[in-house]
C-alpha positions as CSV (number, residue, x, y, z in Angstrom):
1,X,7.9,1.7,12.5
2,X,4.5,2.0,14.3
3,X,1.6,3.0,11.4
4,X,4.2,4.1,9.0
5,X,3.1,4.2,5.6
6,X,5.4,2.3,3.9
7,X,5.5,0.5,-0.5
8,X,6.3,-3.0,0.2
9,X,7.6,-4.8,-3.1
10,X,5.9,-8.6,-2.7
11,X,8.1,-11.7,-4.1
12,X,4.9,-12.1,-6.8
13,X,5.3,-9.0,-7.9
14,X,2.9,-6.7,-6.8
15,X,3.4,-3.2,-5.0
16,X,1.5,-2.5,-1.9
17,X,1.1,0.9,-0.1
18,X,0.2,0.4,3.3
19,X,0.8,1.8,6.9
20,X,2.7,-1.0,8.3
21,X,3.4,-2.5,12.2
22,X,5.7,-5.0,13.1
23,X,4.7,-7.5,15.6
24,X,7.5,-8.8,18.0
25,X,7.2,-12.7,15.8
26,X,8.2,-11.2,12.7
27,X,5.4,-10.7,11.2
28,X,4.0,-7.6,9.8
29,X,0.7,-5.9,10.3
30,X,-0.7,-3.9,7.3
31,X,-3.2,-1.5,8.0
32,X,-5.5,-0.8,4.9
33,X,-3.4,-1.7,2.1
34,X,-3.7,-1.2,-1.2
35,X,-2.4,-2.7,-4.3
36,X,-0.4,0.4,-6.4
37,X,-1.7,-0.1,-9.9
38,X,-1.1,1.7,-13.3
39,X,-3.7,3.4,-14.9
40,X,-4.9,3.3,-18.4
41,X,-3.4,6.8,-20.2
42,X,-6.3,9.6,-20.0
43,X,-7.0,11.9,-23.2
44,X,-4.1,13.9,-23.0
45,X,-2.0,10.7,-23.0
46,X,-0.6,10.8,-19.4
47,X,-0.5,7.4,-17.2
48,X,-2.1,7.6,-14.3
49,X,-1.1,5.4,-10.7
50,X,-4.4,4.0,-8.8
51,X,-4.4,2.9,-5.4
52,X,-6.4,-0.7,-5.0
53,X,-7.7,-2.6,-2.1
54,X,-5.8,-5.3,-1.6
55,X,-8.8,-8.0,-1.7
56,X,-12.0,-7.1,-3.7
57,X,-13.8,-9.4,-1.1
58,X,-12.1,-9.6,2.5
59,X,-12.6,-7.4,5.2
60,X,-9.2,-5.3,5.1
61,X,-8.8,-2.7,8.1
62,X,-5.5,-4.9,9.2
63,X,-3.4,-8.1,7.9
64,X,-0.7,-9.5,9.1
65,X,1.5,-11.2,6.4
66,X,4.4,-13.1,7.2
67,X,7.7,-11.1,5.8
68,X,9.0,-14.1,4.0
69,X,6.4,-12.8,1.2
70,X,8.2,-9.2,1.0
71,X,11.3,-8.6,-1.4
72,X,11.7,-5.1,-0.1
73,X,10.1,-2.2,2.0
74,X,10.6,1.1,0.7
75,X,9.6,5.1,1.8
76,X,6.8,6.4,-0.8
77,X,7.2,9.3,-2.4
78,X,5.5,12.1,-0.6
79,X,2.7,12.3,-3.1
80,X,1.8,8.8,-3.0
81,X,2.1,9.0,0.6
82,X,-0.6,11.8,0.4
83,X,-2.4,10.2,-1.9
84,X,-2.9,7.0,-0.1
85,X,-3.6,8.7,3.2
86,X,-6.2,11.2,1.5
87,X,-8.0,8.0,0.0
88,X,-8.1,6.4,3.5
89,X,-9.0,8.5,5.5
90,X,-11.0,10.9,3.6
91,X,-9.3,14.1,4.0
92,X,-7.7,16.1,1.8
93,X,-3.8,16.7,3.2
């Protein structure tokens, strides 16, 4: 699972896309996450998903977490996958 994107579910909560490592102790190395957050509904009334960084303030090219904070670690769909990696990186996939 080197640099996989991955959607972790948190125990608080809160959905992170991420590419994701796993260090041999455990823990787990997320590279560039972002919080997955639902849009307010535009003027045609559709709901729109919004890729956040995880911290308004740190510095977040890579954090480990410890994996006793994650419920669950799930595949993305291939559009968010897209989507997240297009935000990234810059380039349009």
């Amino acid at each position: 699972m080197a640099n996989d994107v991955k959607v972790l579910k948190l125990i608080n909560g809160e959905e992170i896309i991420t590419r994701l490592e796993e260090s041999s102790d455990g823990f787990l190395i997320l590279e560039e996450p972002r919080v997955i957050q639902q849009m307010p509904p535009n003027a045609s009334g559709q709901v729109g998903i919004g890729f956040v960084p995880w911290s308004i303030c740190a510095k977040l090219d890579k954090v480990i977490l410890d994996n006793k904070h994650v419920m669950v670690i799930l595949e993305p769909k291939r559009d968010m996958e897209t989507n997240y990696l297009s935000g990234i990186t810059g380039l349009s996939l």
